[in-house]
Phi, psi and omega in degrees: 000300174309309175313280212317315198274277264271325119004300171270348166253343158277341144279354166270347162274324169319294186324301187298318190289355176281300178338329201255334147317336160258347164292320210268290133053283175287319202279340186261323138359290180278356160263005194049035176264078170319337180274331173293337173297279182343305161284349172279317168344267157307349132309308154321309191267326195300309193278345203266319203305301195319321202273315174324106182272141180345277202306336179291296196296339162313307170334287176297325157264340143323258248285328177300311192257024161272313179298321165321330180280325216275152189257149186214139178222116183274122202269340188202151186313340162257012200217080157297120169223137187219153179319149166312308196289338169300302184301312160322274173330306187311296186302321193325285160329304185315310176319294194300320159310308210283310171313334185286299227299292176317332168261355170260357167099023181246053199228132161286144183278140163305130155333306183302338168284326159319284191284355154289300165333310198308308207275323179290343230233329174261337165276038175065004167252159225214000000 
């Protein structure tokens, strides 16, 4: 019985850390904290790589060591300054991860996806 269970509690911690890793993720976004983006990122991509076929992973370390290039420097204990062109890259990558993480099941389901199941499930569709 624990063999059986320990598999599915190691892809339900997989889960929660991305998941949690896409909250904060959001809170440094809406905060315009590019260095928090950046480094979340590459968490995100870190938890992501295993899931990854060869040609995804090239794909994803381009983009990685294009960002990796960008110059990001702190000119004062309040003051970030980086190429023009990184929050671009950056959202880019958001993007592009996060379609992978939704297309391999690896996004936690919402309540509105739930109760969408909920509802397709009771009119018979599947």
């Amino acid at each position: 019985m624990i063999q059986q269970e320990q598999p599915f509690n190691m892809a339900l911690a997989t889960l929660e850390r991305i998941n949690n890793l896409l909250i904060k993720l959001q809170e440094y976004n809406l905060g315009g904290n590019v260095a928090g983006i950046k480094n979340t990122l590459l968490e995100v991509y870190k938890e992501l790589y295993p899931f990854l076929d060869i040609g995804e992973k090239k794909t994803a370390q381009s983009k990685w060591i294009k960002i990796s290039g960008c110059f990001v420097k702190w000119v004062s204990h309040n003051e970030l300054r980086f190429d023009s062109n990184l929050y671009d890259m950056l959202f880019d990558f958001d993007f592009w991860l996060r379609n992978k993480l939704y297309k391999k099941g690896l996004t936690m389901p919402t309540i509105k996806m739930d109760r969408m199941a909920v509802s397709l499930g009771k009119m018979g569709i599947k």
